[in-house]
mmCIF file of the N, C-alpha and C atoms, coordinates in Angstrom:
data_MODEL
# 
_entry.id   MODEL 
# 
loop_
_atom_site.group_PDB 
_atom_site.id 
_atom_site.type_symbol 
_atom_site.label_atom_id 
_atom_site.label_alt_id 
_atom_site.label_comp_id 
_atom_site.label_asym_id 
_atom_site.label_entity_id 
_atom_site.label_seq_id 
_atom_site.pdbx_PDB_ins_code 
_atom_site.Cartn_x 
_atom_site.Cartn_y 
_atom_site.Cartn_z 
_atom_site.occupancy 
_atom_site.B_iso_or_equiv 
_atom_site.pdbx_formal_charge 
_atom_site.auth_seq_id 
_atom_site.auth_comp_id 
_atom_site.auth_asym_id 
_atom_site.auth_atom_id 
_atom_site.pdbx_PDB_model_num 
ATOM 1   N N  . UNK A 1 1  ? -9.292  2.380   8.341   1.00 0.00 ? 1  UNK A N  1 
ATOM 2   C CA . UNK A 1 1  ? -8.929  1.046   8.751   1.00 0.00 ? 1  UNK A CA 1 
ATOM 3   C C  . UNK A 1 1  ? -7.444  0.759   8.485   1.00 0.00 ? 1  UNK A C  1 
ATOM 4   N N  . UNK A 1 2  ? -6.726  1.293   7.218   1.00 0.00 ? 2  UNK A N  1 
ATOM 5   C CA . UNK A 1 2  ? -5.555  0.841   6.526   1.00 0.00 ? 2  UNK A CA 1 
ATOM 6   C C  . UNK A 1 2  ? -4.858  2.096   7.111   1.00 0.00 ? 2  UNK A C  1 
ATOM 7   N N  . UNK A 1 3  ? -4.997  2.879   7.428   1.00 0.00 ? 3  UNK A N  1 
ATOM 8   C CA . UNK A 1 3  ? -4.123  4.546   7.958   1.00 0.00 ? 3  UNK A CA 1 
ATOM 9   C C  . UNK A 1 3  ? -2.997  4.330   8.116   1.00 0.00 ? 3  UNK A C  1 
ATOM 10  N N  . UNK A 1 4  ? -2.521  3.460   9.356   1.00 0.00 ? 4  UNK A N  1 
ATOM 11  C CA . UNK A 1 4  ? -1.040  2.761   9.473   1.00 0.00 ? 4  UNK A CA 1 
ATOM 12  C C  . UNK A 1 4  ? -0.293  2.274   8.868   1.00 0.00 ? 4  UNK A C  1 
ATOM 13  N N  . UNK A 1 5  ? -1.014  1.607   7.966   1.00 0.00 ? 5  UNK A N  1 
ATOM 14  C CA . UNK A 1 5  ? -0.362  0.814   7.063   1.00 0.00 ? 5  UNK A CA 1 
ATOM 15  C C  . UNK A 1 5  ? 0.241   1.806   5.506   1.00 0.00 ? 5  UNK A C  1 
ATOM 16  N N  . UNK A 1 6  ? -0.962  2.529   5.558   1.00 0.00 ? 6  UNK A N  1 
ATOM 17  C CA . UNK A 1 6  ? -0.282  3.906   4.407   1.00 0.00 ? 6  UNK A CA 1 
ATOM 18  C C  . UNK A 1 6  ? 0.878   4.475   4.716   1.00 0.00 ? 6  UNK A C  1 
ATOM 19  N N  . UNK A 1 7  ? 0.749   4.772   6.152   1.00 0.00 ? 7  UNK A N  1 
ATOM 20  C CA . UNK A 1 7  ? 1.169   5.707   6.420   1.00 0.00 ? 7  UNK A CA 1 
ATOM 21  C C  . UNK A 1 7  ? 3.105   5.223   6.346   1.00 0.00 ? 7  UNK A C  1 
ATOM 22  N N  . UNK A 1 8  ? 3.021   3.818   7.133   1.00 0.00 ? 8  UNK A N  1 
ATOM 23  C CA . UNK A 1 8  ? 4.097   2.866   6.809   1.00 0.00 ? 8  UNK A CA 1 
ATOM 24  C C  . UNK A 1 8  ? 4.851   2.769   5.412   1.00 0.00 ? 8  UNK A C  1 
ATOM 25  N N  . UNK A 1 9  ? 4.018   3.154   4.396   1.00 0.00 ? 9  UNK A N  1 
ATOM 26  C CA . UNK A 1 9  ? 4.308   3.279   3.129   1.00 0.00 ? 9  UNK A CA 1 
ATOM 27  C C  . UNK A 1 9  ? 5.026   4.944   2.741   1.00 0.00 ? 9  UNK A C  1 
ATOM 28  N N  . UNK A 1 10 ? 5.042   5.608   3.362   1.00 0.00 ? 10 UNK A N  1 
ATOM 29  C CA . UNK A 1 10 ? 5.138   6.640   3.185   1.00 0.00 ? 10 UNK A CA 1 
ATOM 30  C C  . UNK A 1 10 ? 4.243   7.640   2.774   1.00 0.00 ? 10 UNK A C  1 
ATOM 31  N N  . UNK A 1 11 ? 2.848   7.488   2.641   1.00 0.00 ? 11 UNK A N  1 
ATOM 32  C CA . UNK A 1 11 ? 1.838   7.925   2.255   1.00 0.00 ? 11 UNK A CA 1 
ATOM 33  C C  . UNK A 1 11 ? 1.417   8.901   3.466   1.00 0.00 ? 11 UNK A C  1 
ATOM 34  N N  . UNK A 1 12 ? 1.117   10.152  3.523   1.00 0.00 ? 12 UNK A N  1 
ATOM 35  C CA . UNK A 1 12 ? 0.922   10.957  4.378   1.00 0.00 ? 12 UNK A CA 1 
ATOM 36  C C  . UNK A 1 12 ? -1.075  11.355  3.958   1.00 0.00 ? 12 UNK A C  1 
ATOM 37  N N  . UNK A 1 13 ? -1.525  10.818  4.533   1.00 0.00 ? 13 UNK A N  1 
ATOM 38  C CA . UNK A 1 13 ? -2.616  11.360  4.875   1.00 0.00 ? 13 UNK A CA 1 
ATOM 39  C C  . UNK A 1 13 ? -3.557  12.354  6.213   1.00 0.00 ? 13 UNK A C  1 
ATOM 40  N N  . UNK A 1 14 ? -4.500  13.461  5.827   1.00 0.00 ? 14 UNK A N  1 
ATOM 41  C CA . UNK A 1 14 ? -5.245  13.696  6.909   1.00 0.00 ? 14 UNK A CA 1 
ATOM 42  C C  . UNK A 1 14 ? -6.216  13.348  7.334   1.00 0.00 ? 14 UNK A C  1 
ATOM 43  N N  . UNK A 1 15 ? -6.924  11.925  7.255   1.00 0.00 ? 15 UNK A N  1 
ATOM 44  C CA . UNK A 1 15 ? -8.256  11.267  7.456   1.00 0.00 ? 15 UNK A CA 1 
ATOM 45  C C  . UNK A 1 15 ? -7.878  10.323  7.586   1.00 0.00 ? 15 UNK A C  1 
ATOM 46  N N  . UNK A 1 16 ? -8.360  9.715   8.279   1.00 0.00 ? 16 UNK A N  1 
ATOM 47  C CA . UNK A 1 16 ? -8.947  8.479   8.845   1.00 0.00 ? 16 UNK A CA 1 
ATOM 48  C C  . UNK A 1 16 ? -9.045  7.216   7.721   1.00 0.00 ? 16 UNK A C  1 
ATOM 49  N N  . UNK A 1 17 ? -10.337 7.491   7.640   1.00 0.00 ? 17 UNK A N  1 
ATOM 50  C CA . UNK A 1 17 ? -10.824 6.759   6.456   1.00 0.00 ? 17 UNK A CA 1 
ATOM 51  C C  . UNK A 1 17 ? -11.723 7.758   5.330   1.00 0.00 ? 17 UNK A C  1 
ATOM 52  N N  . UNK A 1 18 ? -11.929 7.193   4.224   1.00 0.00 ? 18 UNK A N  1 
ATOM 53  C CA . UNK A 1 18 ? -12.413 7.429   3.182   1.00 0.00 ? 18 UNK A CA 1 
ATOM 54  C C  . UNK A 1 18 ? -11.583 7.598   1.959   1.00 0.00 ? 18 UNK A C  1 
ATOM 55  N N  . UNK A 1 19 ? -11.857 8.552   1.080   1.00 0.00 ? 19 UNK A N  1 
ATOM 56  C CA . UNK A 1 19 ? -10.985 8.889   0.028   1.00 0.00 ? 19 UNK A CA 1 
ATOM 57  C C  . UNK A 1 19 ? -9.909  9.956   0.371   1.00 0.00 ? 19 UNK A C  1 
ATOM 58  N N  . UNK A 1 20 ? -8.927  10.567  -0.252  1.00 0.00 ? 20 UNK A N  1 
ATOM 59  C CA . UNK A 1 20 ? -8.036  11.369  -0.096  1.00 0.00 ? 20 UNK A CA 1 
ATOM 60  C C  . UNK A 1 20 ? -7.082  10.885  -1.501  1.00 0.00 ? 20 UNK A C  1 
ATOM 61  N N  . UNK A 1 21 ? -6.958  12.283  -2.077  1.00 0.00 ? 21 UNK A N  1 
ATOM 62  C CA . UNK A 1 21 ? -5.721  12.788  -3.295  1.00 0.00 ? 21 UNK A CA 1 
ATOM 63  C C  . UNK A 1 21 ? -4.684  13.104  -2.254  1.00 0.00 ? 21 UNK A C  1 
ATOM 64  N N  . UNK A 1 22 ? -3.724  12.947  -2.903  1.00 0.00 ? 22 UNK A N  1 
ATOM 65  C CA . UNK A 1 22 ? -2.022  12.806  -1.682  1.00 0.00 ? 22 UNK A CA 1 
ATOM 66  C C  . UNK A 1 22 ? -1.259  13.179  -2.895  1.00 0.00 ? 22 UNK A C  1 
ATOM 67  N N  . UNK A 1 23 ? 0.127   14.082  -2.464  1.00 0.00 ? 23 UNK A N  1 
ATOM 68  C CA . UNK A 1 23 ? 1.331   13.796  -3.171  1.00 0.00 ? 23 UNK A CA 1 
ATOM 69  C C  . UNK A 1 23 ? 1.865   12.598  -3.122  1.00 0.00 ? 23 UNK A C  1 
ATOM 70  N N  . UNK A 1 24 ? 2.368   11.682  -4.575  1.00 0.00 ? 24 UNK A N  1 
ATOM 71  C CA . UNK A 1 24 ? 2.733   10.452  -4.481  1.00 0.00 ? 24 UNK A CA 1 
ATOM 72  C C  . UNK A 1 24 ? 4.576   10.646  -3.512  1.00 0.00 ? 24 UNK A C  1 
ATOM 73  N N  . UNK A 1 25 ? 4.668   9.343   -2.888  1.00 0.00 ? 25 UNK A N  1 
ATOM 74  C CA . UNK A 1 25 ? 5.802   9.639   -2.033  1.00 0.00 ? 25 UNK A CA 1 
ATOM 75  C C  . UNK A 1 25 ? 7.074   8.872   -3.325  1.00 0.00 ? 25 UNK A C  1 
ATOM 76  N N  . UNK A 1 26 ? 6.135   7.924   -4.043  1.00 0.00 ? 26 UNK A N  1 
ATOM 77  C CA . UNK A 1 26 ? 7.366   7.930   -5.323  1.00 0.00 ? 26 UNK A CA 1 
ATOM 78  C C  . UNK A 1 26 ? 7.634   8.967   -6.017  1.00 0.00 ? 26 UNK A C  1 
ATOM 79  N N  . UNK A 1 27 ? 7.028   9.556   -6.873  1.00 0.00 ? 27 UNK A N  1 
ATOM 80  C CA . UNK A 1 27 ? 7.577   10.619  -7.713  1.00 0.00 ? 27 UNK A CA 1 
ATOM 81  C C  . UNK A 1 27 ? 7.562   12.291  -7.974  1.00 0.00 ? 27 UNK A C  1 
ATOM 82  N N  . UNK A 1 28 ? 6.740   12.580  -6.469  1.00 0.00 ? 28 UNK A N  1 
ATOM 83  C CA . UNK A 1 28 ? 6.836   13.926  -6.290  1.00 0.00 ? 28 UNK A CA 1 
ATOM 84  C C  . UNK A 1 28 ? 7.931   14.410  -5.612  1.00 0.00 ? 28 UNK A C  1 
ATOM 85  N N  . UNK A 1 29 ? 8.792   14.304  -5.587  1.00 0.00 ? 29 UNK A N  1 
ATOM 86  C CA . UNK A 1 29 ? 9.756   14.896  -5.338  1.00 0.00 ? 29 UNK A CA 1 
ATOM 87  C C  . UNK A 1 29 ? 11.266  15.151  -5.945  1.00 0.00 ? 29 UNK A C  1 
ATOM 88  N N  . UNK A 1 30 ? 10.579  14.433  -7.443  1.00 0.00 ? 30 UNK A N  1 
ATOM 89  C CA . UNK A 1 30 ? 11.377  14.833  -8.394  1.00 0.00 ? 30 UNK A CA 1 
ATOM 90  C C  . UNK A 1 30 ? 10.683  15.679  -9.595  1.00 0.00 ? 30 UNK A C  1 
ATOM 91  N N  . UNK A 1 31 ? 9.521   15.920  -9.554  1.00 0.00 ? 31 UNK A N  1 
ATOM 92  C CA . UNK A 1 31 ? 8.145   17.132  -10.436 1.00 0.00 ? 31 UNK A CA 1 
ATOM 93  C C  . UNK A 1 31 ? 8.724   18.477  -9.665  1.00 0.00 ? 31 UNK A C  1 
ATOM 94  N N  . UNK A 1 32 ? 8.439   19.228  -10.961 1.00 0.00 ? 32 UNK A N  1 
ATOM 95  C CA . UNK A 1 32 ? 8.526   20.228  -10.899 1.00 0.00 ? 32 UNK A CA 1 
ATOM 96  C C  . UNK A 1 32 ? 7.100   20.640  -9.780  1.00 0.00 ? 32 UNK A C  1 
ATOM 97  N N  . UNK A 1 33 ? 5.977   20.865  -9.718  1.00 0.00 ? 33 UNK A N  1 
ATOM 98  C CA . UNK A 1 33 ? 4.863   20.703  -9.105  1.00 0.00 ? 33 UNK A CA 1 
ATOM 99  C C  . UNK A 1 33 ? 4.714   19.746  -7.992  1.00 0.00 ? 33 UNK A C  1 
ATOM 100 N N  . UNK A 1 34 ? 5.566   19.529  -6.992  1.00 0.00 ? 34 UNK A N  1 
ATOM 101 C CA . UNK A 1 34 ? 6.054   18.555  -5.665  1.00 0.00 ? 34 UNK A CA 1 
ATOM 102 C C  . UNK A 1 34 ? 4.928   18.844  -5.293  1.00 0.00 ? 34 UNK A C  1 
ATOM 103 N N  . UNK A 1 35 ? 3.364   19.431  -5.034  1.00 0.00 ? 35 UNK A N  1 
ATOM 104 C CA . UNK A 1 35 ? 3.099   19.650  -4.029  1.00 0.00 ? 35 UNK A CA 1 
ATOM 105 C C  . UNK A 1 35 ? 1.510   18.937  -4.777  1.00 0.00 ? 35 UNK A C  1 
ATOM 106 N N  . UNK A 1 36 ? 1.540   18.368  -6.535  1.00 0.00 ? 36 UNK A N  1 
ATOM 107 C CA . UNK A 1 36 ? 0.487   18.185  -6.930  1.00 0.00 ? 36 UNK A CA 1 
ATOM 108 C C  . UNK A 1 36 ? -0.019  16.763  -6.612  1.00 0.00 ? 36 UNK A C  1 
ATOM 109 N N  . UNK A 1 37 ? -1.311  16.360  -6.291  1.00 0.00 ? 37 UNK A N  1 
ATOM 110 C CA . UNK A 1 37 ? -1.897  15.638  -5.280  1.00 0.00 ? 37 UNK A CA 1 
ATOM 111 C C  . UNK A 1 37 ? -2.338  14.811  -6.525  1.00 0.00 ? 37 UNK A C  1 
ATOM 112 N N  . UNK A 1 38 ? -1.268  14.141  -6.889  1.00 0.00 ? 38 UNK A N  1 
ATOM 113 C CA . UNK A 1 38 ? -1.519  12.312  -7.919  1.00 0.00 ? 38 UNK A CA 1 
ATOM 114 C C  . UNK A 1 38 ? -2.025  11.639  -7.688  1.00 0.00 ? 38 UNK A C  1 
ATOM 115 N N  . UNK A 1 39 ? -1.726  11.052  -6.236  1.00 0.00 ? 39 UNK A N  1 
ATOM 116 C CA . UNK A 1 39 ? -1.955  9.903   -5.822  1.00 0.00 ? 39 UNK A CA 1 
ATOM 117 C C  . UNK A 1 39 ? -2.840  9.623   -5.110  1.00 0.00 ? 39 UNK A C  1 
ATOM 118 N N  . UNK A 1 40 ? -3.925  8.881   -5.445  1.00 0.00 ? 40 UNK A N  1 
ATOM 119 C CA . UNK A 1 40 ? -5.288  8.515   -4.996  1.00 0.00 ? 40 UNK A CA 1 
ATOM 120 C C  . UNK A 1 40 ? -5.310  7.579   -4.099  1.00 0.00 ? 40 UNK A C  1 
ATOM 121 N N  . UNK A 1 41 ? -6.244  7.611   -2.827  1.00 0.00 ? 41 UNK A N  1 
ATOM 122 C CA . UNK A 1 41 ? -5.889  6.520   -1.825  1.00 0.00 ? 41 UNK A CA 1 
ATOM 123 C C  . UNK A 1 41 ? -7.155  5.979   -1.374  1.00 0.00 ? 41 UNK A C  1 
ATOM 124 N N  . UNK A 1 42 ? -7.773  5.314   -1.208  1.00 0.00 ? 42 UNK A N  1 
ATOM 125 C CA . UNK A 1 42 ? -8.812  4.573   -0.533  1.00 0.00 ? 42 UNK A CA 1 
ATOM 126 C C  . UNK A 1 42 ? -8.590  4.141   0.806   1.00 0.00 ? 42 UNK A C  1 
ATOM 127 N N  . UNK A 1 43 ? -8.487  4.960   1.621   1.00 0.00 ? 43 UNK A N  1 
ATOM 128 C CA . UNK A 1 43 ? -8.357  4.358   3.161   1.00 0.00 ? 43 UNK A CA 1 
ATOM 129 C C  . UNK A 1 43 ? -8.772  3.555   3.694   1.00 0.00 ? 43 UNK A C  1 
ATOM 130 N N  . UNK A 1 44 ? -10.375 3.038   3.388   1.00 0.00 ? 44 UNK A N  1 
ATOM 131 C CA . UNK A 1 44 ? -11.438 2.455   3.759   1.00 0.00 ? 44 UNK A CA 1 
ATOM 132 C C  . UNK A 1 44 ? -10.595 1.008   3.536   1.00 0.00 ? 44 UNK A C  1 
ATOM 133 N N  . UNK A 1 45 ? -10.620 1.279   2.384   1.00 0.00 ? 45 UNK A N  1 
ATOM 134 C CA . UNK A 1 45 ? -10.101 -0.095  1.576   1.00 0.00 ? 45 UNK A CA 1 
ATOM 135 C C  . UNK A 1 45 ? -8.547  -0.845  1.380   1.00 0.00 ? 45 UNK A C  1 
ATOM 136 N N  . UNK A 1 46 ? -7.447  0.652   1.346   1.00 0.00 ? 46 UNK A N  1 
ATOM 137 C CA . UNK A 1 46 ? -6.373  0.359   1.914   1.00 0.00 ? 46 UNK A CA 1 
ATOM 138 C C  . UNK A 1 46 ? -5.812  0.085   0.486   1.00 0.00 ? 46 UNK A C  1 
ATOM 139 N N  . UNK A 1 47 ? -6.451  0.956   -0.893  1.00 0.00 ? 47 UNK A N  1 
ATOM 140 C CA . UNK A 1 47 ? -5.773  0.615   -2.325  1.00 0.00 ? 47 UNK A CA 1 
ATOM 141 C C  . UNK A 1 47 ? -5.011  1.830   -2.173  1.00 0.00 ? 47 UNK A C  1 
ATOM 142 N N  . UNK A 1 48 ? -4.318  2.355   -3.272  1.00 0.00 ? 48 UNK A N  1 
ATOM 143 C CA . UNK A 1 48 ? -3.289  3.718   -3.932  1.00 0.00 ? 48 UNK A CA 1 
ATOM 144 C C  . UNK A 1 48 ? -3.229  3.357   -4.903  1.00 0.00 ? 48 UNK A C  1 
ATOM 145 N N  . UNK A 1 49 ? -3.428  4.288   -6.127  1.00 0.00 ? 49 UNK A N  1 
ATOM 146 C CA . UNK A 1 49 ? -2.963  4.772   -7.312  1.00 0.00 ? 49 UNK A CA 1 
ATOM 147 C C  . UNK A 1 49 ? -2.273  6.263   -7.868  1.00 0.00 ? 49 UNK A C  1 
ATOM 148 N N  . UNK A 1 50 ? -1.472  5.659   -8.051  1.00 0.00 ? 50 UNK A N  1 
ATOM 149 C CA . UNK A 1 50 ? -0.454  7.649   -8.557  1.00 0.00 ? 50 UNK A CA 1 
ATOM 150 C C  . UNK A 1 50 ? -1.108  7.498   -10.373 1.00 0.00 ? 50 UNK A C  1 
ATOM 151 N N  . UNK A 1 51 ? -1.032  8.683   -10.340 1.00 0.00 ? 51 UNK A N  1 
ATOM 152 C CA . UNK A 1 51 ? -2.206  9.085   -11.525 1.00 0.00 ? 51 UNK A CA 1 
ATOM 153 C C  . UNK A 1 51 ? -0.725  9.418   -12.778 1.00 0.00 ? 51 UNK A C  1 
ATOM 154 N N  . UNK A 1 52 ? 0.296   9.551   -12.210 1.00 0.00 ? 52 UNK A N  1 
ATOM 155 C CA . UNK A 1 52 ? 1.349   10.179  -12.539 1.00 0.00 ? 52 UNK A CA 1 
ATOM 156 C C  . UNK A 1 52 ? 2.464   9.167   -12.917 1.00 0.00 ? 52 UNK A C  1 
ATOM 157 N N  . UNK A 1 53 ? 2.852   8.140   -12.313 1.00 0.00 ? 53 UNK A N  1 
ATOM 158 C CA . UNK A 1 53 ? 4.033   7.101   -11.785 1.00 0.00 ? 53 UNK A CA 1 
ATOM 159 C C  . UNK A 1 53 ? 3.255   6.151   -12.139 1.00 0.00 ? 53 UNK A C  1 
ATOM 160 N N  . UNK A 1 54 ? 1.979   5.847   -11.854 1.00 0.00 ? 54 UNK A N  1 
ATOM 161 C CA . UNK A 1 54 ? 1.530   4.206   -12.074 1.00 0.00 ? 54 UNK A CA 1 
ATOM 162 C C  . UNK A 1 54 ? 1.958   3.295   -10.655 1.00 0.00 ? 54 UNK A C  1 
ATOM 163 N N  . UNK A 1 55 ? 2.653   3.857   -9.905  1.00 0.00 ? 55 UNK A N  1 
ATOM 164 C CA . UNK A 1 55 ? 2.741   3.249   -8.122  1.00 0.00 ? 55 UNK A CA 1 
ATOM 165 C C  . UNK A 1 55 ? 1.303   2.986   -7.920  1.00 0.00 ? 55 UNK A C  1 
ATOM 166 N N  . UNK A 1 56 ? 0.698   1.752   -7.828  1.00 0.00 ? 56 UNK A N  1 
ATOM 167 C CA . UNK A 1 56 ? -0.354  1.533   -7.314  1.00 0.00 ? 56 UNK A CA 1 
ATOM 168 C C  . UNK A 1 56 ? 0.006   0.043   -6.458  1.00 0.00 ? 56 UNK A C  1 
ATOM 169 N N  . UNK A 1 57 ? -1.015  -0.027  -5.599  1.00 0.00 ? 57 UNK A N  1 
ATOM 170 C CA . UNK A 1 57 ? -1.116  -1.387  -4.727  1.00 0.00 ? 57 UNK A CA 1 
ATOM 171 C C  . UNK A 1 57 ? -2.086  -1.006  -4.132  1.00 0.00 ? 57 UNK A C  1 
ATOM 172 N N  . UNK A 1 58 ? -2.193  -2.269  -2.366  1.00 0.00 ? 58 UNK A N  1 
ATOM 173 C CA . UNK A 1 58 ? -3.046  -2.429  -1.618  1.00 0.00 ? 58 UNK A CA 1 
ATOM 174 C C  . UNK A 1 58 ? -2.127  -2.648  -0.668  1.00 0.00 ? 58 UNK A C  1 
ATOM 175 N N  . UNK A 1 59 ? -2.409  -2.300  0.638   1.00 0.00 ? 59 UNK A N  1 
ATOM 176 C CA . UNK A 1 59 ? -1.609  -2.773  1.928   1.00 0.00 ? 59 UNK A CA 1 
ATOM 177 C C  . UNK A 1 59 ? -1.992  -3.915  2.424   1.00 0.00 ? 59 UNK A C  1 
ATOM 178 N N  . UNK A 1 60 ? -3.544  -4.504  1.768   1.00 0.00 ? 60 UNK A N  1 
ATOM 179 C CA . UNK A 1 60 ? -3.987  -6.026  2.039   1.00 0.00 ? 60 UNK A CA 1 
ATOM 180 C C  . UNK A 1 60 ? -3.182  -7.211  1.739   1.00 0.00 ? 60 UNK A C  1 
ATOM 181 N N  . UNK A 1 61 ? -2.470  -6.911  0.670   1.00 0.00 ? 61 UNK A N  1 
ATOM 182 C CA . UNK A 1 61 ? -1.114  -7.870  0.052   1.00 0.00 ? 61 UNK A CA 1 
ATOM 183 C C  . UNK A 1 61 ? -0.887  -7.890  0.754   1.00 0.00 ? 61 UNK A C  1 
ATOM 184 N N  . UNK A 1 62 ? -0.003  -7.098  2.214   1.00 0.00 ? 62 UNK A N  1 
ATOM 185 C CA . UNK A 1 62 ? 1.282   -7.053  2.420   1.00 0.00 ? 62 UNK A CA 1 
ATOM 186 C C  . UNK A 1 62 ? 0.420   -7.917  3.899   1.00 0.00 ? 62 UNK A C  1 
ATOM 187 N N  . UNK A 1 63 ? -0.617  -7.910  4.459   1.00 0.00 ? 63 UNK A N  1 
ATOM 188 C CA . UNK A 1 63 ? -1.059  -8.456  5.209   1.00 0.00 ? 63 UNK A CA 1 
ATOM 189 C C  . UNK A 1 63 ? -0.907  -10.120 5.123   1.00 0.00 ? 63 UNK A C  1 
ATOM 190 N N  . UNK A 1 64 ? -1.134  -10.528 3.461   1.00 0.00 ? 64 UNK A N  1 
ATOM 191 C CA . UNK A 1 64 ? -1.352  -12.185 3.234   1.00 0.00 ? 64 UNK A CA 1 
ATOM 192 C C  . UNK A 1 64 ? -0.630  -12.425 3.015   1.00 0.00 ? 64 UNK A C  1 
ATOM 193 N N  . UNK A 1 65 ? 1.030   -11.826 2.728   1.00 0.00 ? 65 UNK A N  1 
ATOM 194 C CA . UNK A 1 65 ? 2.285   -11.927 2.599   1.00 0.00 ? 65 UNK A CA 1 
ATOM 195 C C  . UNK A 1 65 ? 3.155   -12.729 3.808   1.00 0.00 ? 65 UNK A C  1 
ATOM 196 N N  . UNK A 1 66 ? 2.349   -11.662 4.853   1.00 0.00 ? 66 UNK A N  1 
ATOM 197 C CA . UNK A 1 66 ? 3.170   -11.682 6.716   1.00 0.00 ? 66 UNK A CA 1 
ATOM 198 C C  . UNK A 1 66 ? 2.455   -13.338 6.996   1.00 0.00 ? 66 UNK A C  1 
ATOM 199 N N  . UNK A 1 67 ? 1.346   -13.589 6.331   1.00 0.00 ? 67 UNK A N  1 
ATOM 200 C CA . UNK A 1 67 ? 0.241   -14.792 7.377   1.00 0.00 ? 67 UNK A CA 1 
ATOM 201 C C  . UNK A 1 67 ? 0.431   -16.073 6.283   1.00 0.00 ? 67 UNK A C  1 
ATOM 202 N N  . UNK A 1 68 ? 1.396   -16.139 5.385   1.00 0.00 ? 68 UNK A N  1 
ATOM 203 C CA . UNK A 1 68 ? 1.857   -17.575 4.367   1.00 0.00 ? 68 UNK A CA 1 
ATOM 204 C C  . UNK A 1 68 ? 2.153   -18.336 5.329   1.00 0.00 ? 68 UNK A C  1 
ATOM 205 N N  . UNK A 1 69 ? 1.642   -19.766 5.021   1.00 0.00 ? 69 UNK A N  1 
ATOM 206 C CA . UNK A 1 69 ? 1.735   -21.078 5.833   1.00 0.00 ? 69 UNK A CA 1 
ATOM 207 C C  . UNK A 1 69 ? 2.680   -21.734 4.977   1.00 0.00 ? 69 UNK A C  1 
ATOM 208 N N  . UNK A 1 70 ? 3.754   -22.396 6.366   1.00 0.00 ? 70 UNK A N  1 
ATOM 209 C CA . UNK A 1 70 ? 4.375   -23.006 5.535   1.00 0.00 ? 70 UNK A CA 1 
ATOM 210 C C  . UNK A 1 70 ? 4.172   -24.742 5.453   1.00 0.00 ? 70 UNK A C  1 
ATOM 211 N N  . UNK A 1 71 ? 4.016   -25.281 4.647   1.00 0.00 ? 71 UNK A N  1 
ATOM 212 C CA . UNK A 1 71 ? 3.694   -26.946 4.456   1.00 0.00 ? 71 UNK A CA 1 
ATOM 213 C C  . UNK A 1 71 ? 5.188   -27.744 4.029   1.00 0.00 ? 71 UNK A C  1 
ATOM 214 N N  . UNK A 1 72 ? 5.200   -28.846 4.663   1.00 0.00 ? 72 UNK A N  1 
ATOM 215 C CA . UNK A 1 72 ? 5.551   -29.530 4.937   1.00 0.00 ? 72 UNK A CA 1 
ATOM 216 C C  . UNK A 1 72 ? 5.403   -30.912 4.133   1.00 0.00 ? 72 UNK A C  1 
ATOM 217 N N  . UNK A 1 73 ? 6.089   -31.977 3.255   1.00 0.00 ? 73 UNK A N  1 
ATOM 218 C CA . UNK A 1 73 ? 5.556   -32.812 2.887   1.00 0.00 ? 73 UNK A CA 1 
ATOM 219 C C  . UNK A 1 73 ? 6.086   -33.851 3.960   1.00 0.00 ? 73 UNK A C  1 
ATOM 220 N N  . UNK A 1 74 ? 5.193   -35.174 4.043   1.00 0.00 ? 74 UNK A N  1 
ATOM 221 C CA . UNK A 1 74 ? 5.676   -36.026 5.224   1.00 0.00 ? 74 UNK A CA 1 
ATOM 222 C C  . UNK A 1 74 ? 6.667   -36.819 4.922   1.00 0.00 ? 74 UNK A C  1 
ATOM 223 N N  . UNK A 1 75 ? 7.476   -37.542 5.690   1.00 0.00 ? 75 UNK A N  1 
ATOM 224 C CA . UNK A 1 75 ? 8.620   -38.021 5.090   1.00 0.00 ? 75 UNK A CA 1 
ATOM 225 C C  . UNK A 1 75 ? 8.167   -39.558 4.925   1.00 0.00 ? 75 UNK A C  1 
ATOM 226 N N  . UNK A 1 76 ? 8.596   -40.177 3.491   1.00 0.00 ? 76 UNK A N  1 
ATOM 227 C CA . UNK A 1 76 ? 8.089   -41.104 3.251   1.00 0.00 ? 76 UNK A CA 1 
ATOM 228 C C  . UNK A 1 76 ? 8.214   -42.540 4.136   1.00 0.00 ? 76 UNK A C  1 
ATOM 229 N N  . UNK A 1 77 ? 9.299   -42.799 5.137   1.00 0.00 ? 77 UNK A N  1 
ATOM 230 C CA . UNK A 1 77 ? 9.846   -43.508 5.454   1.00 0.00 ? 77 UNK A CA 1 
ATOM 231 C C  . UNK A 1 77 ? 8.874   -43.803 7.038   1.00 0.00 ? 77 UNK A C  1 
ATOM 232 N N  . UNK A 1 78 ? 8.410   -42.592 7.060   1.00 0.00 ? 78 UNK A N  1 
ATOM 233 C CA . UNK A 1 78 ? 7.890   -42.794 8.758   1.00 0.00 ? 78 UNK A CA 1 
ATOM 234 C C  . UNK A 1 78 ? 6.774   -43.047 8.669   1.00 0.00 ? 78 UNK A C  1 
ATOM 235 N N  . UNK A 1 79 ? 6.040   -43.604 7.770   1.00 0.00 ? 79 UNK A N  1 
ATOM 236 C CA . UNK A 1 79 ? 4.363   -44.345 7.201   1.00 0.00 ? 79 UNK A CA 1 
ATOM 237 C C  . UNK A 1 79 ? 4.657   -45.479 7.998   1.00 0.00 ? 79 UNK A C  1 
# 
């Protein structure tokens, strides 16, 4: 469901959905072991955790981030 949105993150996955271990795109590429698979992803669900870095989130944030309403108070004068 979230694939795009990982993937937007820099998160390289081969599935769709479900689970998948990933190299984290924060801190593997400064490990000696670049190629060891930290970072835990929930596709379904659209969470990440690096087992390594502590980089964790959700791409659902970034969804209720884009859709904030903005309010308005009324102006007192035009009652």
């Amino acid at each position: 469901m979230y694939f795009d949105k990982l993937y937007d993150l820099g998160i390289r996955l081969r599935r769709r959905s479900g689970q998948e271990k990933v190299p984290c795109p924060q801190c593997s590429e400064g490990r000696r072991n670049k190629k060891d698979a930290c970072l835990s992803v929930n596709i379904t669900e659209g969470t990440y955790n690096c087992h390594h870095c502590g980089w964790k989130g959700n791409v659902r944030s970034f969804d209720k981030k884009e859709k904030l309403k903005k309010y308005e108070k009324p102006n007192p004068s035009m009652a």
